[in-house]
N, C-alpha and C positions, 0 to 999 in steps of 0.2 A: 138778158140771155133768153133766146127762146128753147120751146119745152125741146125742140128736136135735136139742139145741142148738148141739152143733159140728158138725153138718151142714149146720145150718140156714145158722151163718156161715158155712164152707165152699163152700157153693154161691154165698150172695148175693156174696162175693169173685169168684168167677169171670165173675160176669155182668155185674157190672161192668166186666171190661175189655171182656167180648163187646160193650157199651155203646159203648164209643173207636170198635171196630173199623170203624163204616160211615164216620164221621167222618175217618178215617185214609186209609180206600179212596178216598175225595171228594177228600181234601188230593192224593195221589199222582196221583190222574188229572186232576188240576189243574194238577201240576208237570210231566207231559208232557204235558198239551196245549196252555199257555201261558203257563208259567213259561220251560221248557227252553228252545223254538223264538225265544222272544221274546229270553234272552239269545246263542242263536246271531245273531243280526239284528245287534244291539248290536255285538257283538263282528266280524262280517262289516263294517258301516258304521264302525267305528274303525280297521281295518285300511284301508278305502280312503279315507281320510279322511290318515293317516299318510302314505302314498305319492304325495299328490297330488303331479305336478310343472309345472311350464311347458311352455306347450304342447298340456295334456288339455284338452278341452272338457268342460264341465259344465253341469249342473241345476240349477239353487236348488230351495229349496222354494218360494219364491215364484215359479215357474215361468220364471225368467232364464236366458238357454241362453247360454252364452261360454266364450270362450276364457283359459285361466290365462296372466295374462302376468307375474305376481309372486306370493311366498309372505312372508309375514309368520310371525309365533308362530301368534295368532289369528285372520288375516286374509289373503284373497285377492284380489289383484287380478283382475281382469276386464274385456276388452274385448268388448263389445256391440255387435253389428250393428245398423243398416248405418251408423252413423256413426262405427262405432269409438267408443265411447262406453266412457271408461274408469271401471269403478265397483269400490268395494272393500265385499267381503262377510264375515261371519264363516267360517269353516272347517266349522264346525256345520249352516250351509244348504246344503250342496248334497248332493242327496241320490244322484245318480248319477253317473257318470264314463268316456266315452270318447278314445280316442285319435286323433288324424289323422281321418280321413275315416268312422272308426264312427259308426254313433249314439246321439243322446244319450240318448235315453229308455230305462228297461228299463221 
């Protein structure tokens, strides 16, 4: 084997990975621009989601604004104005959460 052969592969090895490397830079500013931020969300909306109690007033995502008047596993009661209108929603919709006289919208 001469030397200009093992040079030859020598080199084309290295440019190969130089090859990954734009690929790699793309992945990484992908996982902090909308990997990371998305599982801090996730994780902010399961924690108030845990804590709801009787009493908060809340959001659906269906845009239903009431007050907690029971808790289930997967389900929350709900009294709706103005007729006190008592309805039961999963845990999963409601997407914000005030107390007493706060409001509901963020």
């Amino acid at each position: 084997m001469s030397a200009q052969y093992l040079l030859a592969l020598q080199s084309s090895g290295s440019m190969g990975w130089l090859g990954f490397a734009p690929l790699i830079f793309i992945f990484a500013i992908f996982y902090f621009l909308l990997i990371m931020p998305q599982q801090r969300r996730q994780k902010k909306w399961q924690a108030m989601l845990s804590e709801l109690k009787t009493g908060d007033k809340v959001v659906t995502s269906g845009g239903l604004r009431g007050t907690i008047v029971a808790l289930k596993d997967d389900y929350v009661h709900l009294r709706v104005p103005p007729d006190n209108l008592r309805i039961e929603v999963t845990r999963a919709s409601v997407v914000s959460v005030g107390s007493g006289e706060e409001a509901t919208t963020k």
